[in-house]
PDB file with SEQRES, HELIX, SHEET and CRYST1 records, atoms N, CA, C and O in Angstrom:
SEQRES   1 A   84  UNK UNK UNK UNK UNK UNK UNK UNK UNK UNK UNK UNK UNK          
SEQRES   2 A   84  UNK UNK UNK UNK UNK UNK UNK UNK UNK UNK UNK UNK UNK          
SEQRES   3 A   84  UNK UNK UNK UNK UNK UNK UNK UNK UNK UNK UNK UNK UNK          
SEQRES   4 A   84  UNK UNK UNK UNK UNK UNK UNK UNK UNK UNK UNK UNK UNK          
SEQRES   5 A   84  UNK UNK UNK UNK UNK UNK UNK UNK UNK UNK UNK UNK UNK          
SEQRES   6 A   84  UNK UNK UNK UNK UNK UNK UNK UNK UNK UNK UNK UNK UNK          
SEQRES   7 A   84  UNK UNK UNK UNK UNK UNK                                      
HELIX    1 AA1 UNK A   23  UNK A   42  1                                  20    
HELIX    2 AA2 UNK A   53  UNK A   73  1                                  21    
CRYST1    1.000    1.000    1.000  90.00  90.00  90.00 P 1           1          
ATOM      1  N   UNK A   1       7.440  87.864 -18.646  1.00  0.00           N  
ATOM      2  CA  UNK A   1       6.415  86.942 -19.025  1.00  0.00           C  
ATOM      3  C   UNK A   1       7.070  85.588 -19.321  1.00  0.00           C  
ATOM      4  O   UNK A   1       8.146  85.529 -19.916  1.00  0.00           O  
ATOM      5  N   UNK A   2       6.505  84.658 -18.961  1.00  0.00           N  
ATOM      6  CA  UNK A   2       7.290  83.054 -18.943  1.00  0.00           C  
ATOM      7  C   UNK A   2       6.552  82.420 -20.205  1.00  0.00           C  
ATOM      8  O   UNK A   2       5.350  82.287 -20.438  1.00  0.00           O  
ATOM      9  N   UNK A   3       7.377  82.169 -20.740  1.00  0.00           N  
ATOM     10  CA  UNK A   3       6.844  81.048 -21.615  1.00  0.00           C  
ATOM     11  C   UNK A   3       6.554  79.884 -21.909  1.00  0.00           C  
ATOM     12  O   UNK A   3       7.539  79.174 -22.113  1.00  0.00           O  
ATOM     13  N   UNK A   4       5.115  79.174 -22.063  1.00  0.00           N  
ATOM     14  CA  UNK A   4       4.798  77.903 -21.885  1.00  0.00           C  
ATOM     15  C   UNK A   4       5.077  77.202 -22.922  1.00  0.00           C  
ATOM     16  O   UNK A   4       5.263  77.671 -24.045  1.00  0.00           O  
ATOM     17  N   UNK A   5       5.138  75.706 -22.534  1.00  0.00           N  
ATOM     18  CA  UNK A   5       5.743  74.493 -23.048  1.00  0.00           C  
ATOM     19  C   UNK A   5       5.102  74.499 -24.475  1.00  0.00           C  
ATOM     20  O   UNK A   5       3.899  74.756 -24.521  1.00  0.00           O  
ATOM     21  N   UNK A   6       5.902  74.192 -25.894  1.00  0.00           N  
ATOM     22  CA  UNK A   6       5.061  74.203 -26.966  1.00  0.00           C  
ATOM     23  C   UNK A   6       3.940  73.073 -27.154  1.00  0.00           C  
ATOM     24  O   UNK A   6       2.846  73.263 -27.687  1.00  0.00           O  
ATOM     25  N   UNK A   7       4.282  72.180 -26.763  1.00  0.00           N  
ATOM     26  CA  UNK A   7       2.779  70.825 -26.747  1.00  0.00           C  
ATOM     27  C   UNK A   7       3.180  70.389 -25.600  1.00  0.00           C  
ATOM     28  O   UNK A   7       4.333  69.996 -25.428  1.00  0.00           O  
ATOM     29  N   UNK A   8       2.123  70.407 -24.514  1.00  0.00           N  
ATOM     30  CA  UNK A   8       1.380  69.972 -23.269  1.00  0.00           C  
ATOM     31  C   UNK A   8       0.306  68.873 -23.824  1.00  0.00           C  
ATOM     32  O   UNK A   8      -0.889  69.171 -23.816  1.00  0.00           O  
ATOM     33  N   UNK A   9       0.758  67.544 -24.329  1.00  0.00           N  
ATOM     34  CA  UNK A   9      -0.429  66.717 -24.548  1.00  0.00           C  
ATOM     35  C   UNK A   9      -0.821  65.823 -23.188  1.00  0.00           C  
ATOM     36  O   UNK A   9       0.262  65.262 -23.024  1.00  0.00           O  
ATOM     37  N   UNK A  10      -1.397  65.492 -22.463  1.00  0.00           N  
ATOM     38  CA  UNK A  10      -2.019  64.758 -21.157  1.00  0.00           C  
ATOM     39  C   UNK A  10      -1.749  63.485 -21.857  1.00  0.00           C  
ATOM     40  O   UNK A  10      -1.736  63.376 -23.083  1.00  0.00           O  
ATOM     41  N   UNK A  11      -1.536  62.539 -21.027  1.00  0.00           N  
ATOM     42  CA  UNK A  11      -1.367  60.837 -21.223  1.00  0.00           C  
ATOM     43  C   UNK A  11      -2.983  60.786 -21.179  1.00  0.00           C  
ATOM     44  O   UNK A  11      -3.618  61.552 -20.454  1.00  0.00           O  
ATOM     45  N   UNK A  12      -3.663  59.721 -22.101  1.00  0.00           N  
ATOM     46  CA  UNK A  12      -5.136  59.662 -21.956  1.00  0.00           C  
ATOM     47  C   UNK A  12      -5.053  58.009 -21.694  1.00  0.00           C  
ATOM     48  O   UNK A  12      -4.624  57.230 -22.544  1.00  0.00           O  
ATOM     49  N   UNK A  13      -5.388  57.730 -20.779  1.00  0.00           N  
ATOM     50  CA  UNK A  13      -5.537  56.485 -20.693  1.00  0.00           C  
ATOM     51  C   UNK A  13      -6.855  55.925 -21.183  1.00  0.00           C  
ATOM     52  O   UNK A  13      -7.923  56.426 -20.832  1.00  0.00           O  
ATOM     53  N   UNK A  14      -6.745  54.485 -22.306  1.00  0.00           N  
ATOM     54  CA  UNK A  14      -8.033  54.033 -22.591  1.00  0.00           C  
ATOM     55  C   UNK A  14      -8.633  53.859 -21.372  1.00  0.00           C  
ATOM     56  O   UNK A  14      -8.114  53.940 -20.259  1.00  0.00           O  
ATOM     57  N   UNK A  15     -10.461  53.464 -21.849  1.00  0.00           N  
ATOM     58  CA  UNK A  15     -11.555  53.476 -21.291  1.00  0.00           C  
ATOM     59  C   UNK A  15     -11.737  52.174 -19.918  1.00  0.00           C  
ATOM     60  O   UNK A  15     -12.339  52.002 -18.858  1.00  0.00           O  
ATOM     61  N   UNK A  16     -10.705  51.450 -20.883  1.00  0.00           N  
ATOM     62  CA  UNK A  16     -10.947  49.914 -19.761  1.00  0.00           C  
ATOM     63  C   UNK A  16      -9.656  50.300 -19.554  1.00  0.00           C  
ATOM     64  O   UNK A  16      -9.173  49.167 -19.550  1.00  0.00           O  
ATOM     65  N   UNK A  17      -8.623  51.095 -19.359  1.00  0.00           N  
ATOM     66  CA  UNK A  17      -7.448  50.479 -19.195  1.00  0.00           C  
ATOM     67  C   UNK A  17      -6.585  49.576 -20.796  1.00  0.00           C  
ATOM     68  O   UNK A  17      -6.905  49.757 -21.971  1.00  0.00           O  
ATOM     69  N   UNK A  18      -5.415  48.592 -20.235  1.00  0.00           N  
ATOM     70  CA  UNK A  18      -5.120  47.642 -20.976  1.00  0.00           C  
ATOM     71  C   UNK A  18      -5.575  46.224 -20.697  1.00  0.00           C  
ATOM     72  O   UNK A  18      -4.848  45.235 -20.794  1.00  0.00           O  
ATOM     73  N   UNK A  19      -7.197  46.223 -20.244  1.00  0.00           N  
ATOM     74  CA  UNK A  19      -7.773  44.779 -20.270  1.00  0.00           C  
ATOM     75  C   UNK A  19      -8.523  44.561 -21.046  1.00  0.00           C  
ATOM     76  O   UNK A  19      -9.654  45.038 -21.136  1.00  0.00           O  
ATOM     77  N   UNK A  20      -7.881  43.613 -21.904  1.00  0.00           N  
ATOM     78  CA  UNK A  20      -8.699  43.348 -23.108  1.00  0.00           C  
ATOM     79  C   UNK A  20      -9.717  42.179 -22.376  1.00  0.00           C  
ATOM     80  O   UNK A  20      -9.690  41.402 -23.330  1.00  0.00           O  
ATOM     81  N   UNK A  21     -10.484  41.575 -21.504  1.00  0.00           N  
ATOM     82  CA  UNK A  21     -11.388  40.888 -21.390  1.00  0.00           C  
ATOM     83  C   UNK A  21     -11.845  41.999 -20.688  1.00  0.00           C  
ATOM     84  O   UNK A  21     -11.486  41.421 -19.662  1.00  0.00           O  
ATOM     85  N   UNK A  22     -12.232  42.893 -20.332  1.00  0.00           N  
ATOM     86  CA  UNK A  22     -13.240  44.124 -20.097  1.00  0.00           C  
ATOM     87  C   UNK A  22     -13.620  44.416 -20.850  1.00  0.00           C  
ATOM     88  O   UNK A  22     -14.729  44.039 -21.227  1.00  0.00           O  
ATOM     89  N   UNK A  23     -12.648  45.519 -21.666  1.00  0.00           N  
ATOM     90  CA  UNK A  23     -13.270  45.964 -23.343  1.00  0.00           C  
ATOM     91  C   UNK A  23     -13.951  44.693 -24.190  1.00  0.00           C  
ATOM     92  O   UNK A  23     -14.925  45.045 -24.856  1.00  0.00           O  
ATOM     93  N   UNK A  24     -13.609  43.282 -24.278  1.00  0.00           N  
ATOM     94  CA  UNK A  24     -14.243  42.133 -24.935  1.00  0.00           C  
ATOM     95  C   UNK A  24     -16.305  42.311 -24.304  1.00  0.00           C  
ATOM     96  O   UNK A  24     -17.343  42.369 -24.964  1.00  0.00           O  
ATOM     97  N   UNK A  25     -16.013  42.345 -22.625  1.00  0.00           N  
ATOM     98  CA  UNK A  25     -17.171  42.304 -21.878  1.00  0.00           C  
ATOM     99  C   UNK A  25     -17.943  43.301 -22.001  1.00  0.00           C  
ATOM    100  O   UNK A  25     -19.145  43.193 -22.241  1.00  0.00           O  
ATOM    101  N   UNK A  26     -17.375  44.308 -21.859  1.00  0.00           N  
ATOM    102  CA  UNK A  26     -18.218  45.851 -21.653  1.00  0.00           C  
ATOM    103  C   UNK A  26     -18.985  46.319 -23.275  1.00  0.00           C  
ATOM    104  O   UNK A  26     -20.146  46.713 -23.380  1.00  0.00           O  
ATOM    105  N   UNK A  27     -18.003  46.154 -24.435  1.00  0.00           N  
ATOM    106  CA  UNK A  27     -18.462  46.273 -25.820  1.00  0.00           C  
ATOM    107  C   UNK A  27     -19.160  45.443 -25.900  1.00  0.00           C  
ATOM    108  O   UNK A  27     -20.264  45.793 -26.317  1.00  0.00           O  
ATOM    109  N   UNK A  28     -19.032  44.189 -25.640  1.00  0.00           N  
ATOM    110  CA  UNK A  28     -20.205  42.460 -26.380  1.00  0.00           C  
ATOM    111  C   UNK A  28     -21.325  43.103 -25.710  1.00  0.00           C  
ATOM    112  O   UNK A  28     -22.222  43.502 -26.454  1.00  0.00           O  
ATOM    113  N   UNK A  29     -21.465  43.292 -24.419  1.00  0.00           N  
ATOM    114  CA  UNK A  29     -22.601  43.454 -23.854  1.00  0.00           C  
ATOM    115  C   UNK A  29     -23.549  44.579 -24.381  1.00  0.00           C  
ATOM    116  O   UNK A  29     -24.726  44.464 -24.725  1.00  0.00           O  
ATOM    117  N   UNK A  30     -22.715  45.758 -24.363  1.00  0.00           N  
ATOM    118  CA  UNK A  30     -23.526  47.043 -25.294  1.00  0.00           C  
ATOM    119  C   UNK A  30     -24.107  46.462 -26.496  1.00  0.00           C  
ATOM    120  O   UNK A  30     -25.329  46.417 -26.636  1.00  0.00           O  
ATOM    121  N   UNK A  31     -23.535  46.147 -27.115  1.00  0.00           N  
ATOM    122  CA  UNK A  31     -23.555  45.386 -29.099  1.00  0.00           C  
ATOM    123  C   UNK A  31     -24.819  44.840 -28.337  1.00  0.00           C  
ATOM    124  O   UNK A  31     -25.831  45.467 -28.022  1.00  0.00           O  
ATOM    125  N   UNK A  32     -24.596  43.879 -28.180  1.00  0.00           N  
ATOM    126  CA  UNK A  32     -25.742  42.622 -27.317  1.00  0.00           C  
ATOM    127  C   UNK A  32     -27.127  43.324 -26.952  1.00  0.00           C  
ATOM    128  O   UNK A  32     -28.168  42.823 -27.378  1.00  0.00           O  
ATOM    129  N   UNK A  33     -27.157  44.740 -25.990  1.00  0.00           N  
ATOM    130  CA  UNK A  33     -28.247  45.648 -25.729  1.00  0.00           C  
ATOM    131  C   UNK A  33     -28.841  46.219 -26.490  1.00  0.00           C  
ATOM    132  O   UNK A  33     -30.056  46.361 -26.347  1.00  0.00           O  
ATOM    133  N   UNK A  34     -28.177  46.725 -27.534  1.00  0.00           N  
ATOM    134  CA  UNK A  34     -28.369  47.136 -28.309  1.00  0.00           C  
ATOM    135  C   UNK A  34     -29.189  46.579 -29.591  1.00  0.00           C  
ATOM    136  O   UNK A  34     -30.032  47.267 -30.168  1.00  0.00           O  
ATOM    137  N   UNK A  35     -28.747  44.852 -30.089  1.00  0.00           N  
ATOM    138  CA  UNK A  35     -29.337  44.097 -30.562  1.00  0.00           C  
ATOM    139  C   UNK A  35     -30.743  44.027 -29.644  1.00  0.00           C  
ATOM    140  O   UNK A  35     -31.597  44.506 -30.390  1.00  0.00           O  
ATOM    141  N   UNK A  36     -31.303  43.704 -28.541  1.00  0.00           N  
ATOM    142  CA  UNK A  36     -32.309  43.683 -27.828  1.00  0.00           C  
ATOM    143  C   UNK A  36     -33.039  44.388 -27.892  1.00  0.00           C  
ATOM    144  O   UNK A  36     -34.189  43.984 -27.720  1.00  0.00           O  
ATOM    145  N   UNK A  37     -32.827  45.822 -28.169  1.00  0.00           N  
ATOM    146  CA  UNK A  37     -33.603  47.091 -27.774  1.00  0.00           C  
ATOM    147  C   UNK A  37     -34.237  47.210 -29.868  1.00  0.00           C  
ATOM    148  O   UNK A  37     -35.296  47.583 -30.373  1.00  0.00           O  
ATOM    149  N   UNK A  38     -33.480  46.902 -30.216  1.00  0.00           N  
ATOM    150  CA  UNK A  38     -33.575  46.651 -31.978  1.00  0.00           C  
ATOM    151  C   UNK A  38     -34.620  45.572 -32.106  1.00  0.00           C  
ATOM    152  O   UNK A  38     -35.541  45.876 -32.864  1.00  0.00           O  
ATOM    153  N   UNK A  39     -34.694  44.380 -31.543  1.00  0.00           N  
ATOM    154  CA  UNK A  39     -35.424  43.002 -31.317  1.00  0.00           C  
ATOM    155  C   UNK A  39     -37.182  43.638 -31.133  1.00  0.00           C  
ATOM    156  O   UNK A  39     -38.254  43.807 -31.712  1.00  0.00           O  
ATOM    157  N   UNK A  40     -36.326  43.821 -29.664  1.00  0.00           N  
ATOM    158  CA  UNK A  40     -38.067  44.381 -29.219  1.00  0.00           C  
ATOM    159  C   UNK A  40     -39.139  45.495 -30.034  1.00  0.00           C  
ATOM    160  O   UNK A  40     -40.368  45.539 -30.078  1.00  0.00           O  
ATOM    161  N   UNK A  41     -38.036  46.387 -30.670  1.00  0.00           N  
ATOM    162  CA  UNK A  41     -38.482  47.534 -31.878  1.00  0.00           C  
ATOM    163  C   UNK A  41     -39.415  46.919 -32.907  1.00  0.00           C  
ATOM    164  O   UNK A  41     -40.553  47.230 -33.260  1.00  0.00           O  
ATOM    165  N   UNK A  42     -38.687  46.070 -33.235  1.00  0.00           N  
ATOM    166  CA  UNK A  42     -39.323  45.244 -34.732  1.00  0.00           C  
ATOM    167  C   UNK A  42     -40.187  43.951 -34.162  1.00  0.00           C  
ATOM    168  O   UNK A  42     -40.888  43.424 -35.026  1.00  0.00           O  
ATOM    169  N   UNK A  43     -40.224  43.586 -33.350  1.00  0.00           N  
ATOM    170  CA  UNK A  43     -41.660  43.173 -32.689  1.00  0.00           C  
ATOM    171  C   UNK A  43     -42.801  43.704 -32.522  1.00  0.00           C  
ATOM    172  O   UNK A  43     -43.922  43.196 -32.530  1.00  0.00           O  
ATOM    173  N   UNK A  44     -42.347  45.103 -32.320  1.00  0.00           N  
ATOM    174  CA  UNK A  44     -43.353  45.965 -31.585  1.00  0.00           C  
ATOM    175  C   UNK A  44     -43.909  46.348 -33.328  1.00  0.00           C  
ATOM    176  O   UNK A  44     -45.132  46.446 -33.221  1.00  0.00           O  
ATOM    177  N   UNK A  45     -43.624  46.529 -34.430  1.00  0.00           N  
ATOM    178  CA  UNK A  45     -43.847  47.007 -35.456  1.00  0.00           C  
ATOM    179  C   UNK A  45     -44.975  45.763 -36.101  1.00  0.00           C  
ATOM    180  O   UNK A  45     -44.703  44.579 -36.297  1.00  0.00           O  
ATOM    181  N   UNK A  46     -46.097  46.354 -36.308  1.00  0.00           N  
ATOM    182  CA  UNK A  46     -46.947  45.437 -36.968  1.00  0.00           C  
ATOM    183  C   UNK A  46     -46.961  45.150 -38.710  1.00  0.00           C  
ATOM    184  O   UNK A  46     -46.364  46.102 -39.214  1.00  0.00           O  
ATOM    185  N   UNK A  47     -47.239  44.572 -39.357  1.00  0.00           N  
ATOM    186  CA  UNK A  47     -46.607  44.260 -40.768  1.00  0.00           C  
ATOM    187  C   UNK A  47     -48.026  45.078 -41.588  1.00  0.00           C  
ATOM    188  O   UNK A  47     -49.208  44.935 -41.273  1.00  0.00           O  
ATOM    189  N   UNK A  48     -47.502  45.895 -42.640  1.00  0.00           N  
ATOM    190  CA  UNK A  48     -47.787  46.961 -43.386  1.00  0.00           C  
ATOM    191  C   UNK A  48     -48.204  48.002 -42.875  1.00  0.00           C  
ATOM    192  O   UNK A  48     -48.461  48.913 -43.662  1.00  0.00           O  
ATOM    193  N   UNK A  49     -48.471  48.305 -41.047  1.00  0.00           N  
ATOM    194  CA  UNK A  49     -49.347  49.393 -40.369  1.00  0.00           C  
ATOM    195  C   UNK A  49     -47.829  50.791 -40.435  1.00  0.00           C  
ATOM    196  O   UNK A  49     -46.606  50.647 -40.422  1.00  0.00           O  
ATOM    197  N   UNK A  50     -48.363  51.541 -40.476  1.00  0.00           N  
ATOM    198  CA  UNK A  50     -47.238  53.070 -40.156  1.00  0.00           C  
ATOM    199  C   UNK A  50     -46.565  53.140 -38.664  1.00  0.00           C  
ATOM    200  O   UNK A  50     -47.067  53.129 -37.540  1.00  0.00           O  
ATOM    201  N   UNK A  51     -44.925  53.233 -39.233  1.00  0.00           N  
ATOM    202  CA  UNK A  51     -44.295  53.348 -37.960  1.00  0.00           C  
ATOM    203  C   UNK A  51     -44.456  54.497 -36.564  1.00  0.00           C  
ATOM    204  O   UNK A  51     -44.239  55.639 -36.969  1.00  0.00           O  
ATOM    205  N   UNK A  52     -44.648  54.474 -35.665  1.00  0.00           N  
ATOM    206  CA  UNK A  52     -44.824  55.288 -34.851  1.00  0.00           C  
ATOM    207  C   UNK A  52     -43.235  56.093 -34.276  1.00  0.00           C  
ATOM    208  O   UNK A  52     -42.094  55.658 -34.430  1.00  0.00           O  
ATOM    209  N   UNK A  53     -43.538  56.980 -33.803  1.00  0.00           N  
ATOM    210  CA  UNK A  53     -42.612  57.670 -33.236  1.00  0.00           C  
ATOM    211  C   UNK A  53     -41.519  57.200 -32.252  1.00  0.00           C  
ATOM    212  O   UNK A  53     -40.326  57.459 -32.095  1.00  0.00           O  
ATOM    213  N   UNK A  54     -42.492  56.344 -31.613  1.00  0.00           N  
ATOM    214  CA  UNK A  54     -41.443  55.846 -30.756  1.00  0.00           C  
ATOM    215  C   UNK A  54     -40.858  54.228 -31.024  1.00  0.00           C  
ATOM    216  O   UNK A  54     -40.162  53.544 -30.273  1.00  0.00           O  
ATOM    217  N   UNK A  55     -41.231  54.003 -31.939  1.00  0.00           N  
ATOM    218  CA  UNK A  55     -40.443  52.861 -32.506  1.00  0.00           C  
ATOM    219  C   UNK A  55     -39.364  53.124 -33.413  1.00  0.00           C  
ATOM    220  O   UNK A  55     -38.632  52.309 -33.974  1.00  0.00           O  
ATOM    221  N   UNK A  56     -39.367  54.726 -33.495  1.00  0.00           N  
ATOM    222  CA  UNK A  56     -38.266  55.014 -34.473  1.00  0.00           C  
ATOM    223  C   UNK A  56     -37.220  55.421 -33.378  1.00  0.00           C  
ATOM    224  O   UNK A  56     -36.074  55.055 -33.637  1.00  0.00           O  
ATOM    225  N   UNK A  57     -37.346  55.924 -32.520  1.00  0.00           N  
ATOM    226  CA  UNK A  57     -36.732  56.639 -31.357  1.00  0.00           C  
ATOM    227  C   UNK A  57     -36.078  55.235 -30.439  1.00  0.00           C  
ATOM    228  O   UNK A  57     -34.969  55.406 -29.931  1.00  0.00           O  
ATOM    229  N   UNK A  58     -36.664  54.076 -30.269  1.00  0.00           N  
ATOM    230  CA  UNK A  58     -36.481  52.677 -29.959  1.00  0.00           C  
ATOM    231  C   UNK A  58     -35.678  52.332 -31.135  1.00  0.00           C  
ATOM    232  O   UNK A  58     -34.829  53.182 -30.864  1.00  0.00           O  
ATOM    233  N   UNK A  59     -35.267  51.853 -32.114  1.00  0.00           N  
ATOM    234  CA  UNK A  59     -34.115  51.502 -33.128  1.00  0.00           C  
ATOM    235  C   UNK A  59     -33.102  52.842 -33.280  1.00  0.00           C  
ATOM    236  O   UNK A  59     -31.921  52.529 -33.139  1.00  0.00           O  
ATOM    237  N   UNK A  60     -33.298  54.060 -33.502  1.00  0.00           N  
ATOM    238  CA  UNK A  60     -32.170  54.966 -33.151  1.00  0.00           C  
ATOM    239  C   UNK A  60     -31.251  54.931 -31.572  1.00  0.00           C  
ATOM    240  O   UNK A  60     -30.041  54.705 -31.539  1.00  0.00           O  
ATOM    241  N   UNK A  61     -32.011  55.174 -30.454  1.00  0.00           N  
ATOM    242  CA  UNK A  61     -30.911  54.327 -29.928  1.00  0.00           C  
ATOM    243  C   UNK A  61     -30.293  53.029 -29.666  1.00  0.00           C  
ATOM    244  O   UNK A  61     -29.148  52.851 -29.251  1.00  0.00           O  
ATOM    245  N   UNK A  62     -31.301  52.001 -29.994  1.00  0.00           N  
ATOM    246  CA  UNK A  62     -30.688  50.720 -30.105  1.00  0.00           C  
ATOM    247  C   UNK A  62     -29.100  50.537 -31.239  1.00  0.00           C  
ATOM    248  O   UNK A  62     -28.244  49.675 -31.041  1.00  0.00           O  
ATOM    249  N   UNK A  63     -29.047  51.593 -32.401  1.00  0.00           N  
ATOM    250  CA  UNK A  63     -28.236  51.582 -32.875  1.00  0.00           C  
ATOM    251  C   UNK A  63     -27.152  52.629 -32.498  1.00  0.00           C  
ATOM    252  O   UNK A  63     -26.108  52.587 -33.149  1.00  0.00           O  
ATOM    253  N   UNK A  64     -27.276  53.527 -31.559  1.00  0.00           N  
ATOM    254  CA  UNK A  64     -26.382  54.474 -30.817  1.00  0.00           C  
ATOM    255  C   UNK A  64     -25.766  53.618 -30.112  1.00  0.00           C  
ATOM    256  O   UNK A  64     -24.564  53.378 -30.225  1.00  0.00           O  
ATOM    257  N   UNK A  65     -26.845  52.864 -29.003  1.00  0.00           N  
ATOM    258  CA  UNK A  65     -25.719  51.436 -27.826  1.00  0.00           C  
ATOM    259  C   UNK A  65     -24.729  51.164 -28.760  1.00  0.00           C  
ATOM    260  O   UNK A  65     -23.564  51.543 -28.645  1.00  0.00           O  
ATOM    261  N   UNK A  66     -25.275  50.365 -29.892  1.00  0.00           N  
ATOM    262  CA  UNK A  66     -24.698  49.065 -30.716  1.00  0.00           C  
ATOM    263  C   UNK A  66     -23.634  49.687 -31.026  1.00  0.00           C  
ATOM    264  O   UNK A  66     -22.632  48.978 -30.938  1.00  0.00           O  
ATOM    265  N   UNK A  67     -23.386  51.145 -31.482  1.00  0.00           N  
ATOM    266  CA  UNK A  67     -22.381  51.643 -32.048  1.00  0.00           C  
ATOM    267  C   UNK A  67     -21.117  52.041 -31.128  1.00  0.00           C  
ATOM    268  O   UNK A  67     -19.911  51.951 -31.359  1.00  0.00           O  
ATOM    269  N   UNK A  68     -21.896  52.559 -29.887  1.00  0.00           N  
ATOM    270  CA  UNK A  68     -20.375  52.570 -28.905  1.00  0.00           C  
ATOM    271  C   UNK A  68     -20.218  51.360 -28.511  1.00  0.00           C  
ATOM    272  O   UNK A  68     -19.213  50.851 -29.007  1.00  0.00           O  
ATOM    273  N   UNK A  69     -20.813  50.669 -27.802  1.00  0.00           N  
ATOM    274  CA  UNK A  69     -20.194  48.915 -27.950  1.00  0.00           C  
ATOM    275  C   UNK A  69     -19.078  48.508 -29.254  1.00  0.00           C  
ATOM    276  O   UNK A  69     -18.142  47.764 -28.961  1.00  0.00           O  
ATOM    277  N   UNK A  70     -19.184  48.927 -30.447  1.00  0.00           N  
ATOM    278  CA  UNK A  70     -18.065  48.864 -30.899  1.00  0.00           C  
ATOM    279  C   UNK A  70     -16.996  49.718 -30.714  1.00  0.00           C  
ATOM    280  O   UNK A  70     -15.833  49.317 -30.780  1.00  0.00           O  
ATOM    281  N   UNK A  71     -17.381  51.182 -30.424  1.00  0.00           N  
ATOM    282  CA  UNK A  71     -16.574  52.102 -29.994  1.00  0.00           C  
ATOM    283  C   UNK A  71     -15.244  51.327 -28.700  1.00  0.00           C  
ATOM    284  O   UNK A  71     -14.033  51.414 -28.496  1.00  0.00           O  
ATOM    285  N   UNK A  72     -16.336  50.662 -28.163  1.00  0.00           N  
ATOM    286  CA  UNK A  72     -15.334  50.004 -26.723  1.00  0.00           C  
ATOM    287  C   UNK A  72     -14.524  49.240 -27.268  1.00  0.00           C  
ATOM    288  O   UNK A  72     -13.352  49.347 -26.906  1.00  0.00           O  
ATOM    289  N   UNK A  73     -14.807  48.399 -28.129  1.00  0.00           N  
ATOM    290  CA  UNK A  73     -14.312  47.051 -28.651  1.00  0.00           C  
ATOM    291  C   UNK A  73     -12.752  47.720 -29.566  1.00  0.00           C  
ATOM    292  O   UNK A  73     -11.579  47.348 -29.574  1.00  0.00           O  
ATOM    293  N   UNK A  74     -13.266  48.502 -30.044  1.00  0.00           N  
ATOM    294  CA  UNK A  74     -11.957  49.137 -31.149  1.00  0.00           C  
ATOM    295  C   UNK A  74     -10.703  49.929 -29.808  1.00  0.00           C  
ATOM    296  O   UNK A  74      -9.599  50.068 -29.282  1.00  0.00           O  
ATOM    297  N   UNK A  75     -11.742  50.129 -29.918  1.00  0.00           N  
ATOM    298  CA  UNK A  75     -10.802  51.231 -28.400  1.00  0.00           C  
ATOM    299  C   UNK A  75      -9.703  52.062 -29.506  1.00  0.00           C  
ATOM    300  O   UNK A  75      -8.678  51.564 -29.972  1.00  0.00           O  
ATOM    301  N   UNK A  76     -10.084  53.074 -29.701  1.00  0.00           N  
ATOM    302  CA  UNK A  76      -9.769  53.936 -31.280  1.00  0.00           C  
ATOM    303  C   UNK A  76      -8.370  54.962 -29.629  1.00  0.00           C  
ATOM    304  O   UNK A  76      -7.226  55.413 -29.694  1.00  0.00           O  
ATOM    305  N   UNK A  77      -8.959  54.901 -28.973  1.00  0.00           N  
ATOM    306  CA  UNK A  77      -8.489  56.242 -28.337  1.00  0.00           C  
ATOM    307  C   UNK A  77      -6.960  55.970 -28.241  1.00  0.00           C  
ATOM    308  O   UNK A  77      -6.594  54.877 -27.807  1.00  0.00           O  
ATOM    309  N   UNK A  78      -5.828  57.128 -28.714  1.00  0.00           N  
ATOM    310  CA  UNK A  78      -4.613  57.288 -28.494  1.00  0.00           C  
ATOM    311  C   UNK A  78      -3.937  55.893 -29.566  1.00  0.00           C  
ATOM    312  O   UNK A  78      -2.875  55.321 -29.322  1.00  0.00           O  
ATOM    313  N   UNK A  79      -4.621  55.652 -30.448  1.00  0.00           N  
ATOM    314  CA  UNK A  79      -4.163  54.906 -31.548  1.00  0.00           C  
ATOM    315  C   UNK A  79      -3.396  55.965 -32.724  1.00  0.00           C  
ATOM    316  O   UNK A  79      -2.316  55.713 -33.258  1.00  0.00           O  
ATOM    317  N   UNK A  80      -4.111  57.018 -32.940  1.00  0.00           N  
ATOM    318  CA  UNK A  80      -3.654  58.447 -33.835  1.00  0.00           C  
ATOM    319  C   UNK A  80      -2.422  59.060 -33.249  1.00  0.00           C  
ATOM    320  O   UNK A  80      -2.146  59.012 -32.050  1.00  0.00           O  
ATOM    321  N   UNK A  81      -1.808  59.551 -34.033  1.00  0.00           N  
ATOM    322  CA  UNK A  81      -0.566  60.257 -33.854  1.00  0.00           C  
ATOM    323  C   UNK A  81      -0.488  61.351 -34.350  1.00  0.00           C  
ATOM    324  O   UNK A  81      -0.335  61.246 -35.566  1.00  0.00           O  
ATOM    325  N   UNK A  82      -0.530  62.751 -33.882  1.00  0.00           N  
ATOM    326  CA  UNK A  82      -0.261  63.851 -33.885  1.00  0.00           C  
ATOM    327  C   UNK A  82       0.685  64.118 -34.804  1.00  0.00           C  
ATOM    328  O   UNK A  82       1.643  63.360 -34.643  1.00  0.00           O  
ATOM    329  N   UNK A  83       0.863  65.040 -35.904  1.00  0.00           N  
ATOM    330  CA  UNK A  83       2.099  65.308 -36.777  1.00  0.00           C  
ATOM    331  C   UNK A  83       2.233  66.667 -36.320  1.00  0.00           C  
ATOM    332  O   UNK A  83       1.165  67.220 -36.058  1.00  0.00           O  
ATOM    333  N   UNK A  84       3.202  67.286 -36.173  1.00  0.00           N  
ATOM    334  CA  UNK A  84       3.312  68.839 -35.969  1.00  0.00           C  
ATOM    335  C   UNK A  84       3.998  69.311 -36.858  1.00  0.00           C  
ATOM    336  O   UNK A  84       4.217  70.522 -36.892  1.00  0.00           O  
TER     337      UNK A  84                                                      
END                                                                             
């Protein structure tokens, strides 16, 4: 029986690569959609009437975009270091 390597970690390459004016473009723009889809939500909401379902469902993902748009922007991935 052969015995395998004790850590096999894969190289993960970030999402854009190392271009930081992609990740700048690709995150602003999400953030940006995300602000929009939030915009149009609270337009759509009339002042003291009860929120509807789908205006709640319209600001939950407007704040899901908004949040990986920063996800892009940080670019978190392969920043952590493994301790063994």
């Amino acid at each position: 029986m052969s015995a395998a390597p004790e850590s096999i970690v894969p190289d993960r390459k970030p999402l854009f690569g190392d271009c930081w004016g992609c990740r700048v473009l690709g995150g602003g723009g999400l953030v940006l959609s995300g602000a929009y889809v939030f915009n149009v939500a609270r337009k759509a909401m009339k002042p003291g009437g009860p929120t509807s379902m789908g205006i709640v469902a319209q600001v939950t993902f407007a704040a899901c975009v908004a949040a990986f748009g920063i996800v892009v922007l940080t670019d978190p991935v392969g920043k952590s270091t493994r301790k063994t």
